[in-house]
C-alpha positions, -999 to 999 in steps of 0.1 A, spaced: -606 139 -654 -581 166 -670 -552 160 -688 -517 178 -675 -482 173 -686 -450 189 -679 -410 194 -687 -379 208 -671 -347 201 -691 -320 218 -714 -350 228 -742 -376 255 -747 -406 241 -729 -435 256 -746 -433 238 -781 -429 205 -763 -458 209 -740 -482 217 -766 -474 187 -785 -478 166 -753 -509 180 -748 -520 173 -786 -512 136 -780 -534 134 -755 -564 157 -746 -587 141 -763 -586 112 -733 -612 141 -716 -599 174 -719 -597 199 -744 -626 221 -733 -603 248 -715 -567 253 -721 -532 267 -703 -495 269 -707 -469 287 -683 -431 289 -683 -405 302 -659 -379 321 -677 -360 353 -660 -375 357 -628 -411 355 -642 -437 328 -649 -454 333 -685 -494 321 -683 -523 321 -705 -553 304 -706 -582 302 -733 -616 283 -732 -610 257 -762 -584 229 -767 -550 233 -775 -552 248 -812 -572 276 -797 -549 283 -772 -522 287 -801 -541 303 -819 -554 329 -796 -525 333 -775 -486 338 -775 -482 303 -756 -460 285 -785 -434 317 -785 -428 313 -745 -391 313 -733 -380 292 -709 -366 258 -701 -395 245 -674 -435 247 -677 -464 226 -678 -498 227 -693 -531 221 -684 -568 210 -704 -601 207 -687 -630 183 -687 -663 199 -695 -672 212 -657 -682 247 -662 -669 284 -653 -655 311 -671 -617 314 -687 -607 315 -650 -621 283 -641 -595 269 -663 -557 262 -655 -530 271 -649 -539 293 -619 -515 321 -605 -507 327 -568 -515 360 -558 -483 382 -558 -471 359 -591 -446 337 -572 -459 301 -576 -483 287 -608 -506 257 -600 -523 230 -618 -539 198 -606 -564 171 -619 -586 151 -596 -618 151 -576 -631 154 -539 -639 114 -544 -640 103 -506 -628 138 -492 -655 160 -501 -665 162 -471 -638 160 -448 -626 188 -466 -655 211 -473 -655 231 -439 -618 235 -443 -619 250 -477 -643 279 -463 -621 285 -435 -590 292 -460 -612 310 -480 -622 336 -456 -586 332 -439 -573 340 -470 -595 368 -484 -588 382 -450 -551 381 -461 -551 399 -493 -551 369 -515 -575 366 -546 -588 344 -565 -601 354 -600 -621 319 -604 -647 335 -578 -679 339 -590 -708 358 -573 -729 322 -566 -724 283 -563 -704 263 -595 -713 234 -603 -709 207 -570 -679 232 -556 -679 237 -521 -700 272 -514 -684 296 -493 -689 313 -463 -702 350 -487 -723 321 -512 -695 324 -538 -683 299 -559 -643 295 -559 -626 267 -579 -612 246 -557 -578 248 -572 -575 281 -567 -582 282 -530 -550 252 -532 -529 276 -554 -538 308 -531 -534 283 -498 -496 276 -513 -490 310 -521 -495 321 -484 -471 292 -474 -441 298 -490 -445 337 -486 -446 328 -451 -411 317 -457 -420 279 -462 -402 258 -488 -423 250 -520 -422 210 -510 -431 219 -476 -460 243 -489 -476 218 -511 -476 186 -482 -488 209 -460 -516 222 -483 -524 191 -494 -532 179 -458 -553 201 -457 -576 212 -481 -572 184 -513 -592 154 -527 -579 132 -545 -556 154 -567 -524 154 -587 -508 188 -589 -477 205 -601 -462 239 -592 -443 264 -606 -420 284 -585 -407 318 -602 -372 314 -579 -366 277 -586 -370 278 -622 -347 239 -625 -377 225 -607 -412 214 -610 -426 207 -577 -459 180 -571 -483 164 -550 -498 134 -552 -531 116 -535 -541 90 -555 -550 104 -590 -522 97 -617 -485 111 -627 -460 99 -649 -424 110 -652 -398 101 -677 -368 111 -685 -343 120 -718 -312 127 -722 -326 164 -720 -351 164 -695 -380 151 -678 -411 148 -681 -441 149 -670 -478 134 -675 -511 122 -667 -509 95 -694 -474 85 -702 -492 84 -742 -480 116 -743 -443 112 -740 -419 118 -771 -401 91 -783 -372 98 -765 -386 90 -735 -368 60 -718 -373 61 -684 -409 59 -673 -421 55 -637 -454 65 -621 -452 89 -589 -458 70 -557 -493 70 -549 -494 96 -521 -461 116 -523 -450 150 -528 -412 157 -543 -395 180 -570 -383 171 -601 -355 184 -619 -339 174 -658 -321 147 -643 -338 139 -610 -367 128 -591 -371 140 -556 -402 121 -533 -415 122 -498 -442 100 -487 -478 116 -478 -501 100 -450 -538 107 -448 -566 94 -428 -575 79 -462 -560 49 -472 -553 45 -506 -560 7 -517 -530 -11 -530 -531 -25 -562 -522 -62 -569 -512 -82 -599 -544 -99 -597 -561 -62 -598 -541 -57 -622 -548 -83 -642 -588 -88 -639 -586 -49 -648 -567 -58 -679 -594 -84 -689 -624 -62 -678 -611 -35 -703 -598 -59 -730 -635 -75 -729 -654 -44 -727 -637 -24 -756 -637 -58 -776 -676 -50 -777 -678 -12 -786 -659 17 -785 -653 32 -752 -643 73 -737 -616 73 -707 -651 81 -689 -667 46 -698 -637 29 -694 -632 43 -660 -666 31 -647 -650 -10 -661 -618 -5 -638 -640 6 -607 -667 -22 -611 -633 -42 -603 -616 -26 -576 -646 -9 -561 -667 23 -553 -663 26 -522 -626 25 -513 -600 54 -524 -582 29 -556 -560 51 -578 -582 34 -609 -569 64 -636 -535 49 -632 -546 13 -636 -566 24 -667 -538 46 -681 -512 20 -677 -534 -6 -690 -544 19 -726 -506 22 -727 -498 -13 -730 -523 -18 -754 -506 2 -773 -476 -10 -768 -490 -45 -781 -504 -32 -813 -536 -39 -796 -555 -4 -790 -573 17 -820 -577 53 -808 -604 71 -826 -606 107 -827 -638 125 -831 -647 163 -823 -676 172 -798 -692 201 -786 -670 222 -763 -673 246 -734 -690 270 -754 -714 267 -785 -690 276 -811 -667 254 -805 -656 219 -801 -633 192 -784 -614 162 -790 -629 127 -783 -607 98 -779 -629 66 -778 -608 33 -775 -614 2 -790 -594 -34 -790 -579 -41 -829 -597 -68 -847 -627 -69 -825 -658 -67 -849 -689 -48 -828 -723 -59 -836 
């Protein structure tokens, strides 16, 4: 699972977004890195394969103007530079990123990425993450490429709204379409007060300042002026602006399984006892929340597990330890969170 975040407000984006992302990559990210801004007509992008400090370092990303962004670091799946996000719609009008999986989609949505792909290529569109043969457990398409499948989404937007569609309209419609379960965001180089979303099942947080909003996979990575925190409904699409939250309800022939108090809370003991006993990645921990609200059902368990992590740390009650591990390439490395529960002695 990737880690995104996002801000719109009355402040330069770009510095804010990289700190975000400092705070909380090493959850499972840091292995391919992006940043873009809207400012004057124009979305500003770049991309690296590294973390965060090699994006700064190799890039212009921390001297981006503009008030609204996001930015986006990838688990360790593969690809070239353009395998990682942000991705840009052909003709520059829209930037997409998203986080998620096929899960129980894959394939009911398989056949429908190839025919976007070849209705697309038909239409001019591109998309620079193709490579000449299969990626990894991406759909293959129709000429045996490989395409990331967040590209095809971006491209698949793209075509929407310069068919006239609105962004919100682009993104539900894309989404019943082609997706998994998938948080994304969207830039949109004519709405620069806005960043636009879609939501099946996988997590988003916003929260809001007296300067903005913000946005997040992991509301860990929210500055401390951050007093307003909500998580997206679970399958919604909407806008947000500095001082606003905009949501429409999605509907899929998926249902996503509601979580209880009592999930809740036997996932809260099921992490509590497991990272009383050693020291856990996002990864491990995610495999505790399932064993409790299933495998075989769509259960947003990133939220649960996020949420729970946060509270921890609210409480005084979760050690984050930091490590470095070998990135996307061999000479370099990523951040490693690994959780563990204060006090708890491991034998």
């Amino acid at each position: 699972m990737c880690n995104i975040a996002g801000y719109v407000g009355t402040k330069r984006a770009a510095p804010i977004l990289i700190e975000m992302m400092r705070r909380q990559e090493g959850f499972n990210a840091g292995y391919y890195t992006g940043l873009a801004t809207v400012n004057e007509g124009k979305i500003l992008m770049d991309k690296v394969i590294g973390d965060v400090e090699v994006l700064c370092k190799n890039t212009d990303c921390e001297n981006f103007q503009g008030n609204t962004g996001f930015i986006h670091s990838r688990s360790k799946s593969g690809g070239s530079v353009e395998w990682g996000h942000p991705f840009m719609g052909t003709g520059e009008k829209i930037s997409y990123i998203a986080n998620g999986t096929a899960g129980l989609f894959k394939k009911a949505y398989a056949e429908a990425h190839r025919e976007a792909y070849t209705a697309l290529i038909r239409d001019g569109y591109v998309m620079r993450s193709r490579e000449e043969h299969p990626v990894g457990a991406y759909t293959v398409m129709p000429d045996g490429s490989g395409v990331h499948v967040s590209d095809l989404v971006c491209q698949q937007i793209a075509k929407f709204v310069d068919d006239g569609m609105a962004t919100m309209e682009a993104i539900e419609k894309t989404y019943l379409l082609l997706t998994g379960e998938v948080i994304g965001l969207v830039l949109n180089r004519d709405e620069p007060d806005a960043i636009f979303f879609g939501r099946i099942n996988f997590p988003m947080f916003v929260g809001f300042s007296s300067h903005g909003a913000y946005l997040s996979s992991t509301p860990q990575a929210f500055p401390d002026d951050v007093k307003s925190v909500k998580v997206l409904n679970v399958m919604s699409c909407g806008a947000v602006y500095k001082d606003r939250l905009i949501e429409k309800a999605l509907k899929t022939d998926t249902p996503i399984t509601t979580v209880t108090p009592k999930h809740y809370k036997d996932c809260y003991d099921a992490v509590c006892n497991a990272i009383s006993k050693k020291e856990m990645t996002c990864e491990e921990i995610d495999e505790v929340v399932l064993d409790v609200l299933g495998r075989d059902v769509c259960a947003p368990y990133p939220a649960v597990e996020y949420e729970i992590l946060w509270e921890l740390e609210k409480q005084g009650r979760l050690h984050i330890n930091k490590y470095r591990v070998k990135g996307a390439i061999p000479e370099l490395t990523a951040p490693e969170f690994k959780m563990s529960l204060r006090g708890a002695e491991y034998v």
